[in-house]
MIDREN-864009 format. One line per 5 residues: for each residue x, y, z of N, C-alpha, C, CB. Coordinates in Angstrom, 1 decimal, padded with zeros to 4 digits. Glycine has a CB too. Example, Ala and Ser with C-alpha at 12.3 -4.5 7.8 and 13.67 -1.06 7.14 Angstrom:
2
013.2:-005.7:007.8:012.3:-004.5:007.8:013.2:-003.3:007.8:011.3:-004.5:009.0 | 012.8:-002.2:007.1:013.7:-001.1:007.1:012.9:000.0:007.9:014.1:-000.6:005.7;
***
This chain:
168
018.7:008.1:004.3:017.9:008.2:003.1:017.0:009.4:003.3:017.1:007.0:002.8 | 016.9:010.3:002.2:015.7:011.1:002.4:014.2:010.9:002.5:015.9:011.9:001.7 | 013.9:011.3:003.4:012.4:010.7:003.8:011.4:012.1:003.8:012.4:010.0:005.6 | 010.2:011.8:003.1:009.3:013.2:003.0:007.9:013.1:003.8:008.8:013.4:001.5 | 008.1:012.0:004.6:007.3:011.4:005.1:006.7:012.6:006.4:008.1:010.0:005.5;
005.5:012.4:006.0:004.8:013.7:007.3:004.5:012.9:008.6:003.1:014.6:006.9 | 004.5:011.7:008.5:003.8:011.3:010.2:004.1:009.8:009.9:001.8:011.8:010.7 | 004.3:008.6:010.9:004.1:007.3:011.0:003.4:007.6:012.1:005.2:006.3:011.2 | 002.2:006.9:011.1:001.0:006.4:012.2:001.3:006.1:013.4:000.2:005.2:012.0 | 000.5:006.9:014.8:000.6:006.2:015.6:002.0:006.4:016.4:000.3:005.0:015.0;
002.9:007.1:015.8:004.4:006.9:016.8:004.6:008.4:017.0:006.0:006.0:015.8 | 004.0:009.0:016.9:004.7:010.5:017.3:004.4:011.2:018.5:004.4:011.6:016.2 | 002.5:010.3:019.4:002.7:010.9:020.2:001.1:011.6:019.6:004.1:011.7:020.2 | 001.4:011.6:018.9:000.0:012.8:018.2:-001.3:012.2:018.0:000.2:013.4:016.6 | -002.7:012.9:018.2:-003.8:012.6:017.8:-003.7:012.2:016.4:-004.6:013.5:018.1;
-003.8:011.0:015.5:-004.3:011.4:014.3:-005.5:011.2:014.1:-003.9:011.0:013.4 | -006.2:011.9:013.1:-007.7:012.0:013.4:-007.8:011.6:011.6:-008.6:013.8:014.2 | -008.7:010.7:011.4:-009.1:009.9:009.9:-010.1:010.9:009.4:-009.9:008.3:010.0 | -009.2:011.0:008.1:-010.7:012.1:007.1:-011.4:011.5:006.1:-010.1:013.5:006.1 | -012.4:012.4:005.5:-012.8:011.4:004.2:-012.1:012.6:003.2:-014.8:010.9:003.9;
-011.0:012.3:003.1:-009.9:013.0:002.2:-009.9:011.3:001.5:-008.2:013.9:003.1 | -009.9:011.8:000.2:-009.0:011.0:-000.5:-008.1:010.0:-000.6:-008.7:011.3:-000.7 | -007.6:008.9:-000.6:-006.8:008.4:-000.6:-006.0:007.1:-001.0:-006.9:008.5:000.1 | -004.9:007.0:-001.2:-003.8:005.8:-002.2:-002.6:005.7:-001.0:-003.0:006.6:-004.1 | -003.6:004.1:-001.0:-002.7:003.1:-000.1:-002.0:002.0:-000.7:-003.4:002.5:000.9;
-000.3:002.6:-000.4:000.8:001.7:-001.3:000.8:000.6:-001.0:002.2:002.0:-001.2 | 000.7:-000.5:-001.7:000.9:-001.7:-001.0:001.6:-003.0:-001.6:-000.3:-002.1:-000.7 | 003.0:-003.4:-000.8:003.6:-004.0:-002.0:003.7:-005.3:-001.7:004.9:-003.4:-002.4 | 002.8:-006.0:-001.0:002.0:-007.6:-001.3:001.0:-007.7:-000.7:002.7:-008.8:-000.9 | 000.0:-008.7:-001.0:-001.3:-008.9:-000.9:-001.0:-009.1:000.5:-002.0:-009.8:-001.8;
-002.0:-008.7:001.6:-001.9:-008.9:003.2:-001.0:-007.9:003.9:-001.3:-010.3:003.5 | -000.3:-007.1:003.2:000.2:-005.5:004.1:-000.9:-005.1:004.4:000.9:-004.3:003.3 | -001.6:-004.8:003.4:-002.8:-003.6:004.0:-003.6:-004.3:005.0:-004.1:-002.9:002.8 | -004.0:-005.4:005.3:-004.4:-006.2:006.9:-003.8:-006.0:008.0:-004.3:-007.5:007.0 | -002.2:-005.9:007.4:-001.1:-006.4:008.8:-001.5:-005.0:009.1:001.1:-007.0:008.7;
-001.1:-004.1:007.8:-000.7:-002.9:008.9:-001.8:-001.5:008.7:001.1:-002.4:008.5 | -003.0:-002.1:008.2:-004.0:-000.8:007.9:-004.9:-000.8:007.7:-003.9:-000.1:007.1 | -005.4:-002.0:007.5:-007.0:-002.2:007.8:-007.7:-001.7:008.8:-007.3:-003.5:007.9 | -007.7:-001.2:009.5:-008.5:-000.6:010.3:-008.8:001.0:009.8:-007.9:-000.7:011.5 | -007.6:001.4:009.2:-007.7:002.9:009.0:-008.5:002.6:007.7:-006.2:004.0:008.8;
-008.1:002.1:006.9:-008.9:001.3:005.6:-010.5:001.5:006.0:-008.5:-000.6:005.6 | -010.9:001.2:006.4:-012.0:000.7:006.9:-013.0:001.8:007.8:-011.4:-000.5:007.8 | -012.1:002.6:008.6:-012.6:004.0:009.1:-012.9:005.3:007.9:-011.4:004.5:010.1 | -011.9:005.3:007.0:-011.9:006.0:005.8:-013.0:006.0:005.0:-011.0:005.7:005.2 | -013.6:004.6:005.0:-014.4:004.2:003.8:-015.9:004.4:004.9:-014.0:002.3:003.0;
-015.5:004.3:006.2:-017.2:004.3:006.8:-017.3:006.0:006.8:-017.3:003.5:008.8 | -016.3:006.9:006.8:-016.7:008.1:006.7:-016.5:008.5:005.1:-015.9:008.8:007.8 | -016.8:007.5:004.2:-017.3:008.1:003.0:-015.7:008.2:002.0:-018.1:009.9:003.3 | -015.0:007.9:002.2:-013.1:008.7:001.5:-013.2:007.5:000.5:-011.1:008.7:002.9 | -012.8:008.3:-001.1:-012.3:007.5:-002.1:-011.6:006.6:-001.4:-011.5:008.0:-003.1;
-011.3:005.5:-001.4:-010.0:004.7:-001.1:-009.3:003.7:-002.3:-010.5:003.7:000.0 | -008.1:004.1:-002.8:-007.8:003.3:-003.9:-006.3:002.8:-003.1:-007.7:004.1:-005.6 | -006.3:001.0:-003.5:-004.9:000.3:-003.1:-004.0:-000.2:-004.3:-005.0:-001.0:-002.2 | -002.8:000.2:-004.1:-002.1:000.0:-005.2:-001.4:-000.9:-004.9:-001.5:001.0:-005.6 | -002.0:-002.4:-005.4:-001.3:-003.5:-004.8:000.1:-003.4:-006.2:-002.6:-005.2:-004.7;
001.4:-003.4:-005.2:002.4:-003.6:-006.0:002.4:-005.1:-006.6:003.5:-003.3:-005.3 | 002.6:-006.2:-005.5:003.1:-007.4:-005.7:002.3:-008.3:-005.7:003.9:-007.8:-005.1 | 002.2:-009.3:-006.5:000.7:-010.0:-005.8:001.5:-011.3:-004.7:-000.6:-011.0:-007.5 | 002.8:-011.1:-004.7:003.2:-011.9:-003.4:003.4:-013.7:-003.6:001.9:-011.5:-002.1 | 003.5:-013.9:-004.9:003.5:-015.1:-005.5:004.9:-015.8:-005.1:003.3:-014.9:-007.1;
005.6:-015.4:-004.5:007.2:-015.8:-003.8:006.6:-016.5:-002.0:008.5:-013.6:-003.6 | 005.8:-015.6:-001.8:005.8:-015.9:000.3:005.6:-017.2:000.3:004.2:-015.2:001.5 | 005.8:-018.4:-000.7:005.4:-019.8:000.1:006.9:-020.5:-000.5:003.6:-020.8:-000.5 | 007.8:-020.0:-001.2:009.0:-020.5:-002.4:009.6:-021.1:-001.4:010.2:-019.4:-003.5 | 010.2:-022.5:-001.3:010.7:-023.4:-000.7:009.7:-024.0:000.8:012.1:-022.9:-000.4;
009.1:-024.0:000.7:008.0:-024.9:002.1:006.9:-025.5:001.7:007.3:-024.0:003.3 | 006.3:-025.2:000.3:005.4:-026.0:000.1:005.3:-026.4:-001.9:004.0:-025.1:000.9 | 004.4:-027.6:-002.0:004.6:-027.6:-003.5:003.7:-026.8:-003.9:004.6:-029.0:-004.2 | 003.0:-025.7:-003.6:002.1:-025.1:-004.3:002.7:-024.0:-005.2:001.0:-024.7:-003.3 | 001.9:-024.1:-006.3:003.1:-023.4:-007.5:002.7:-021.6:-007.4:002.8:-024.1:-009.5;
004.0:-020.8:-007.8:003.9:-019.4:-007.6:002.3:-019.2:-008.2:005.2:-018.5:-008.5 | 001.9:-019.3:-009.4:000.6:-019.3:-010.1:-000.9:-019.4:-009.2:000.7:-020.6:-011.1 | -000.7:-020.4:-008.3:-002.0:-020.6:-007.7:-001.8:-019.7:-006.1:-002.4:-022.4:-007.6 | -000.7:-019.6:-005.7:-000.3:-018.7:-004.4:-000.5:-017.1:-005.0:001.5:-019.1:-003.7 | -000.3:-016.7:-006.6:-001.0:-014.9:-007.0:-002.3:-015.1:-007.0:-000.6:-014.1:-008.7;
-003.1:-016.1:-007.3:-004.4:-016.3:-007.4:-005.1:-016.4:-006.6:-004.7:-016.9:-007.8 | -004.6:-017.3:-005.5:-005.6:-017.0:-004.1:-005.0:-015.6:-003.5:-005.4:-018.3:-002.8 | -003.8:-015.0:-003.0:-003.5:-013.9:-002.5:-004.5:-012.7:-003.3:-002.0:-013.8:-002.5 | -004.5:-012.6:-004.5:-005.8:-011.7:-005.2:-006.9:-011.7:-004.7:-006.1:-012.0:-006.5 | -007.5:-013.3:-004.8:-008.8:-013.3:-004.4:-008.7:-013.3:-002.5:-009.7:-014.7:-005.3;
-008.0:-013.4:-001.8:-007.8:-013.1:-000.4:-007.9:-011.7:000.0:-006.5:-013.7:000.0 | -007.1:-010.6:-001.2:-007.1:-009.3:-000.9:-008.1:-008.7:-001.5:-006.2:-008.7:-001.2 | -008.8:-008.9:-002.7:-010.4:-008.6:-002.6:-011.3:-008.9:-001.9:-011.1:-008.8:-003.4 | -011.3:-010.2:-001.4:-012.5:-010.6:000.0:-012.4:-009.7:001.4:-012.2:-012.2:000.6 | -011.0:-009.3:001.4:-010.8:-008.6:002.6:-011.0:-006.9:002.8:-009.5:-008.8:002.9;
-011.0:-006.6:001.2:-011.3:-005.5:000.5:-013.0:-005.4:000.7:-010.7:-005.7:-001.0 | -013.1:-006.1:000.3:-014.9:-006.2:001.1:-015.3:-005.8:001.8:-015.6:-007.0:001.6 | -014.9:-006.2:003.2:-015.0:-006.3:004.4:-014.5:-005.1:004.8:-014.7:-007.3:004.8 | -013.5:-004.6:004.4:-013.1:-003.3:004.7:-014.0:-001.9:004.1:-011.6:-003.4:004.2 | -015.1:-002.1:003.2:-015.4:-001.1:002.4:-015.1:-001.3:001.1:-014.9:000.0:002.8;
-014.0:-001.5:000.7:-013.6:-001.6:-000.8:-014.9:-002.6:-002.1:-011.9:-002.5:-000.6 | -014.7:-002.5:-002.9:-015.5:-002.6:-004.4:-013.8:-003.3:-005.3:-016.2:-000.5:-005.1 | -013.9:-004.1:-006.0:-012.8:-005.0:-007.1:-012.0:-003.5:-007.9:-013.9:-006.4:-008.6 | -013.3:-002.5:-008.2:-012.6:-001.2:-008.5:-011.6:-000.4:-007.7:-013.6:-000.3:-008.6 | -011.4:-000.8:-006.6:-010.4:000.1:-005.9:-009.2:-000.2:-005.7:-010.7:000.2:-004.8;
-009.0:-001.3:-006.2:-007.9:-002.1:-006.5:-007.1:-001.9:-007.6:-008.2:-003.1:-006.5 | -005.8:-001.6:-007.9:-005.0:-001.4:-009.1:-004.4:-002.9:-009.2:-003.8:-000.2:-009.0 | -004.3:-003.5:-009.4:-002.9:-004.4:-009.6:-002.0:-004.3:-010.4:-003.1:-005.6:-009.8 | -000.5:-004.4:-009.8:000.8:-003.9:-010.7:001.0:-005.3:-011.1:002.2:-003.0:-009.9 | 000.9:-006.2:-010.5:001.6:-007.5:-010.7:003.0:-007.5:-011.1:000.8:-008.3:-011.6;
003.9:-006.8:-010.4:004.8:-006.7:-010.4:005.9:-007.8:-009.3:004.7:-005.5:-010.5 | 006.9:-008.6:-009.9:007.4:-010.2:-009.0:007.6:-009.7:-008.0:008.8:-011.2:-009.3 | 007.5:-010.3:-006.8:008.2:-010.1:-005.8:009.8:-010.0:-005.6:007.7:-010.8:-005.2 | 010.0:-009.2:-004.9:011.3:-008.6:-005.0:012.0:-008.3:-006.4:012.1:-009.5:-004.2 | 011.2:-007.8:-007.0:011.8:-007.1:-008.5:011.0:-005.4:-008.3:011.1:-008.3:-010.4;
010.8:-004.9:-007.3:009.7:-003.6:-007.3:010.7:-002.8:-007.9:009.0:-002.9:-005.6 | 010.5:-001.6:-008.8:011.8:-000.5:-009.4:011.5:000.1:-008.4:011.8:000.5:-010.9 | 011.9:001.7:-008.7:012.3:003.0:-008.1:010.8:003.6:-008.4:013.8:003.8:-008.8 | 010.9:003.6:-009.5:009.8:004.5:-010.1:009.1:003.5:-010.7:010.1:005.8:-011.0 | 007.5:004.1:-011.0:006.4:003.5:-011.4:006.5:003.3:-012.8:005.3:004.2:-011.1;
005.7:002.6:-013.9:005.7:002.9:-015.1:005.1:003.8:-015.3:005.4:002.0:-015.9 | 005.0:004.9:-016.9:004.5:005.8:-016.8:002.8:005.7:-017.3:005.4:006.7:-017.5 | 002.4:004.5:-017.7:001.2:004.4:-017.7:000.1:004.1:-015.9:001.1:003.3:-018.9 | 001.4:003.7:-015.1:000.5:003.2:-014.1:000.7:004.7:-013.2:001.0:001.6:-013.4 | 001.8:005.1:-013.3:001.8:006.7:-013.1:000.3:007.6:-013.7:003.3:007.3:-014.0;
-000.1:007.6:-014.7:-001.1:007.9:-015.0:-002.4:007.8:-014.4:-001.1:007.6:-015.8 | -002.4:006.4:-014.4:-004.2:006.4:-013.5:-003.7:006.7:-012.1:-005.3:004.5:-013.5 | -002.5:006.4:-011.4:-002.4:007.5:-010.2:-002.6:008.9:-010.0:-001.5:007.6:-009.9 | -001.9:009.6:-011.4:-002.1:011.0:-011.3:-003.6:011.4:-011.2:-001.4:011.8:-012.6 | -004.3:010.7:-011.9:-005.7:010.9:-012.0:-006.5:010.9:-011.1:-006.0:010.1:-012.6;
-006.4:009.9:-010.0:-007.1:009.7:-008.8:-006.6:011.6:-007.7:-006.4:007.7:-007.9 | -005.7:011.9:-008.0:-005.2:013.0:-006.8:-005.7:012.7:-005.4:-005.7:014.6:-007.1 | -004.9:011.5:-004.6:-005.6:011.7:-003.7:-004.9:012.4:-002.5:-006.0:010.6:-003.4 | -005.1:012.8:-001.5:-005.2:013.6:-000.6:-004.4:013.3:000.4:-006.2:013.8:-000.2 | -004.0:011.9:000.4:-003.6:011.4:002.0:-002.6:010.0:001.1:-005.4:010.8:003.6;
-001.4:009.7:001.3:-001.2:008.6:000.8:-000.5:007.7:001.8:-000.5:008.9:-000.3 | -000.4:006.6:001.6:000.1:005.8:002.9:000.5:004.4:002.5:-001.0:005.6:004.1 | 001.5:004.5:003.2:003.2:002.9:002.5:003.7:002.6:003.8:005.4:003.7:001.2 | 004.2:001.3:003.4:005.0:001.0:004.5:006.1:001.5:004.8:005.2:-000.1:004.6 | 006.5:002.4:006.2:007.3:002.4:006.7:008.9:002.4:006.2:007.0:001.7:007.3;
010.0:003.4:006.3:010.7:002.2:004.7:012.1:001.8:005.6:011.4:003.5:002.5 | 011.8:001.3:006.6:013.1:001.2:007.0:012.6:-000.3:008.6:013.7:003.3:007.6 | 011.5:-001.2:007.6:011.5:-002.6:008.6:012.1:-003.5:008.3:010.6:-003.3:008.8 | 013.1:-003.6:007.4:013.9:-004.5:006.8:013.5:-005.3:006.0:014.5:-005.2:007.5 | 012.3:-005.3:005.4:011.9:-006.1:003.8:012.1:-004.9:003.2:010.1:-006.9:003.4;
012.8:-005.5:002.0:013.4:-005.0:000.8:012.0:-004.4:000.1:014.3:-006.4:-000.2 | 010.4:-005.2:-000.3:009.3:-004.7:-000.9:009.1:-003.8:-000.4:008.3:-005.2:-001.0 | 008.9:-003.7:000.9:008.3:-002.8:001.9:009.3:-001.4:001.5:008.4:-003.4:003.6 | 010.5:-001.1:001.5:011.1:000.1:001.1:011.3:000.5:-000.3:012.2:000.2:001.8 | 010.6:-000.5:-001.1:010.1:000.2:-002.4:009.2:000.8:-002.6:010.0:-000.3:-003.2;
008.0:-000.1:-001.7:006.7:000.7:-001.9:007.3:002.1:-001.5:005.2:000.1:-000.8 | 008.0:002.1:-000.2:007.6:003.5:-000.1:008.4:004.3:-000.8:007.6:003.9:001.1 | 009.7:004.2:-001.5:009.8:004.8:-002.8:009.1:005.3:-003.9:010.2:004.4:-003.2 | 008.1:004.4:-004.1:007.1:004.5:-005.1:006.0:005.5:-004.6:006.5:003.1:-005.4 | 005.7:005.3:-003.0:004.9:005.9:-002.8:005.4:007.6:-002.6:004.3:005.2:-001.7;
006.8:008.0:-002.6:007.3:008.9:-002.3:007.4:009.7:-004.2:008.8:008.4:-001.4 | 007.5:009.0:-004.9:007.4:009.3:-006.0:006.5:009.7:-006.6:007.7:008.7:-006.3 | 005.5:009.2:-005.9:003.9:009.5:-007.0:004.1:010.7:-005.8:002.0:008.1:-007.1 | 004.0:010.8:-004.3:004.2:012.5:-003.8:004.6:013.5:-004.1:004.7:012.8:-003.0 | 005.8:013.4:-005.3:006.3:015.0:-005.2:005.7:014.6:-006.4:007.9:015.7:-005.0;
004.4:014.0:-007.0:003.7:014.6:-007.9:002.8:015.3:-007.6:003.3:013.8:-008.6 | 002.3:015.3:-006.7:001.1:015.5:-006.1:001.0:017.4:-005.4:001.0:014.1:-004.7 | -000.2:017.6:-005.0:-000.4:019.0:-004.5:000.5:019.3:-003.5:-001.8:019.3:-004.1 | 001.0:020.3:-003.2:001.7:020.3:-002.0:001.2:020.1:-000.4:002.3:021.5:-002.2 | -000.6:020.2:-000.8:-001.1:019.8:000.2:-001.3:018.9:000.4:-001.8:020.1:000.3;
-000.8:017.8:-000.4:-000.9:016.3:-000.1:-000.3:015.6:000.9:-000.5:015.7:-001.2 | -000.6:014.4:001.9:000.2:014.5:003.1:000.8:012.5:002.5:-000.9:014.9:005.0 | 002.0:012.8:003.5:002.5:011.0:002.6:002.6:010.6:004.2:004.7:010.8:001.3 | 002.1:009.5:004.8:002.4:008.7:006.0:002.6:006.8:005.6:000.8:009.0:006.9 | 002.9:007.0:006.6:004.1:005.9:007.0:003.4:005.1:007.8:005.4:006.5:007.8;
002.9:003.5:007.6:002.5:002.5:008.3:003.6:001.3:008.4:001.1:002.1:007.6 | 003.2:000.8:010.0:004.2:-000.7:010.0:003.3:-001.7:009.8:005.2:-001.0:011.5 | 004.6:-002.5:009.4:004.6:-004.1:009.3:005.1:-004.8:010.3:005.2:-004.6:008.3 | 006.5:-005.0:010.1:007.1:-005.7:010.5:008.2:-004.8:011.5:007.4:-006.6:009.4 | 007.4:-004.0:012.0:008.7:-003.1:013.4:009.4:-003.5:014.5:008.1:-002.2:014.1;
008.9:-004.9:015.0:010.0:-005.3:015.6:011.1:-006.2:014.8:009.5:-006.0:016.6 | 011.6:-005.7:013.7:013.1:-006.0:012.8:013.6:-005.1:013.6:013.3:-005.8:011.0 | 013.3:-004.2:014.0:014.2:-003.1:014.0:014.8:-003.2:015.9:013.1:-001.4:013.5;
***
């Protein structure tokens, strides 16, 4: 697959050094940005950097067959789980998009209104999971996230966070 990807965190070897550049972090269920980025999350925002997350999914599927708790109340706590954590990381309920889009239904491309308040933000640094740990969400986000890129300045940089890397 073609990949435009400038760096996965962390695996190349290289210093990366955190800016207060700008930034839109793909996220395509509630608790990615913990597994795999809260920390940079969290460095970004102590040195001052817009931070907006573009929660794709609200992840209303992660409990379907193990428990009776219904999809409805598992989007509702995972929301209010990823704003509390959003807290703690720096973040404000504003920094948050929600697509509420089903789990495992993510498209290719965005809608063109949610394309919009992305174009808007221009941020500087963008960052998705990884697209190749073997969840199906996870290599949409980073479609999506690859998509809103070749909207973006050419100075814009697209990186690559894991999840789940020992699938591989």
């Amino acid at each position: 697959f073609p990949v435009t990807i400038n760096a996965i965190l962390f695996r190349q070897g290289k210093t990366f050094t955190v800016t207060s550049k700008p930034a839109l972090f793909v996220i395509p269920h509630p608790d990615d940005e913990v597994l795999g980025c809260a920390g940079l999350i969290a460095m970004k925002r102590k040195q001052g950097a817009q931070v907006t997350l573009l929660m794709l999914t609200d992840g209303e599927e992660s409990h379907y067959g193990c428990c009776s708790v219904s999809p409805k109340v598992v989007r509702r706590t995972r929301r209010n789980l990823a704003t509390a954590a959003g807290k703690i990381l720096g973040l404000s309920t504003d920094d948050f998009i929600f697509c509420a889009i089903p789990d495992m239904q993510i498209p290719s491309c965005l809608a063109t209104d949610l394309l919009a308040r992305v174009d808007a933000l221009q941020p500087a640094e963008i960052y998705a999971p990884v697209p190749f740990d073997g969840m199906h969400d996870h290599g949409m986000a980073f479609e999506i996230a690859e998509q809103i890129y070749k909207r973006m300045p050419t100075s814009t940089r697209l990186y690559g966070y894991a999840i789940w890397m020992w699938w591989n």
